[in-house]
C-alpha positions, 0 to 999 in steps of 0.5 A: 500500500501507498500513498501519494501527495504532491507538495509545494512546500516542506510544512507537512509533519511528514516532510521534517526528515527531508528538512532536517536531513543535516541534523544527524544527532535528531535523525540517530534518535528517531532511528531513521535514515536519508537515502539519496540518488535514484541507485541508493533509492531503488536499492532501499525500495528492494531491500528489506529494511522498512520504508517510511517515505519518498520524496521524487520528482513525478517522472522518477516516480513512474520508474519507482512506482512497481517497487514500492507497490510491491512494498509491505509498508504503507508508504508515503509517496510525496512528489515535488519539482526538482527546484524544490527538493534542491532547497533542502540541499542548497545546491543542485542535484543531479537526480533529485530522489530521497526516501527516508527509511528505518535504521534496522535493529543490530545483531547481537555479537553472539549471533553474528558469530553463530550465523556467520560463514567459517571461517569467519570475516569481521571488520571494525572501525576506530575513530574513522570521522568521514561519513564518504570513507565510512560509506566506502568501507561499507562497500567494501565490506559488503563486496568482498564477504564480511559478515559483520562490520563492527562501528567502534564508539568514536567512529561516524554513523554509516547511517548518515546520509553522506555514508549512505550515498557513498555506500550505494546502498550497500548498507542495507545488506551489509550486517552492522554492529555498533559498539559502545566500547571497541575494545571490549567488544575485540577482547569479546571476539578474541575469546571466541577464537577469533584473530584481531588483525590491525591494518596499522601503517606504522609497522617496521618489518611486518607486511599484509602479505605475511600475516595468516589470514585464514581462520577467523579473524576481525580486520580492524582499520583505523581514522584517517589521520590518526590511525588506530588508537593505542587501545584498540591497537593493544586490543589486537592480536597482529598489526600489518601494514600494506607493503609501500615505498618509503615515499608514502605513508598510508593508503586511504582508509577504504582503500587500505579496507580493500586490500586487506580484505582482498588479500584475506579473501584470496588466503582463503581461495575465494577467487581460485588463488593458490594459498601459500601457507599464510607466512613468508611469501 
């Protein structure tokens, strides 16, 4: 079911996400979330995560339309001109397409463990402010099969509307566990048996390409000025760094997120590489 309402204004109680779309804290406490880009919306409108509105000019409704009529949800259809729906953002858009949805409830740390595929692969977060990068690792994450992305306390939201673009929806499958304390909750997964791997850059003689990486283990990736804190790196059983020239000091966060979860990946034979051992290759 569905409703539709076409709108010359932003004054309808049902419109204050759209408003405030940039006052994140308000949006965190309501449990809601902006998606953006006709992508990011399409993929919202088919996933399973709850629906509460959208808000699109009409001729991208008529492309949207069997979604969301193939939706459970009563959900609240409102069509604007372009020129309105660029006041909310204070600069052009390109496609103009928004739609608010529902933060989904988080897995417990026990039962991501027990549905996850062995050997296990979590990644984690610390202190990682950017909401693009954390957007990024997000898609990261969920191209390169972790079954769990653990946001520390003092990282951004990867429900921000900015993470959410920069994800391209992969949030909405990507399994998310958001941590009051990153520390205890690695001190949790090593007594599971699982291996905390830092991807730290300040490493001398310890590279990605000799860490075993094969049973299960959790990458964790730090900010992007900072690196991990000390903490969280004593919390770790490894720290590698990615192999580089002197004349560079660290890959970009999600670009570090990516090789490393490649190169856990291919230990484990995911694209039919020869795994040598794990050690001194």
């Amino acid at each position: 079911m569905h409703t539709v309402c076409h709108i010359t204004a932003f004054d309808r109680p049902e419109l204050q996400p759209y408003a405030t779309m940039r006052r994140h804290v308000e949006h965190r406490e309501q449990g809601i979330f902006v998606a953006e880009g006709e992508k990011v919306v399409r993929r919202l409108l088919e996933s399973s995560l709850t629906v509460l509105s959208i808000l699109v000019p009409e001729k991208w409704y008529r492309d949207l339309e069997p979604l969301v009529r193939a939706r459970p949800e009563n959900i609240q259809v409102f069509l604007a001109e372009k020129k309105l729906l660029e006041t909310l953002t204070g600069f052009s858009m390109y496609q103009g397409l928004l739609a608010v949805g529902k933060v989904p409830r988080q897995p417990s740390l026990e039962a991501a463990l027990q549905q996850a595929p062995q050997p296990r692969l979590f990644a984690a977060v610390d202190s990682l402010s950017s909401a693009e990068n954390m957007g990024a690792v997000v898609r990261n994450c969920a191209a390169l099969h972790v079954s769990l992305l653990i946001i520390g306390e003092t990282a951004s939201s990867p429900y921000l509307r900015r993470a959410v673009r920069s994800s391209m929806g992969t949030i909405f499958q990507q399994a998310v566990f958001e941590t009051t304390h990153l520390v205890t909750t690695l001190s949790d997964l090593k007594q599971r048996g699982m291996r905390c791997v830092a991807a730290h850059p300040h490493v001398s003689g310890r590279t990605l390409p000799q860490a075993d990486l094969r049973g299960d283990c959790c990458v964790v990736l730090g900010s992007e000025g900072y690196g991990i804190s000390k903490p969280v790196l004593d919390a770790c059983d490894d720290a590698v760094a990615v192999p580089m020239p002197p004349t560079v000091d660290s890959l970009n966060v999600a670009s570090a997120a990516a090789v490393f979860l490649y190169e856990t990946n291919r230990q484990r034979g995911k694209y039919g590489c020869v795994d040598y051992g794990g050690n001194g290759r």
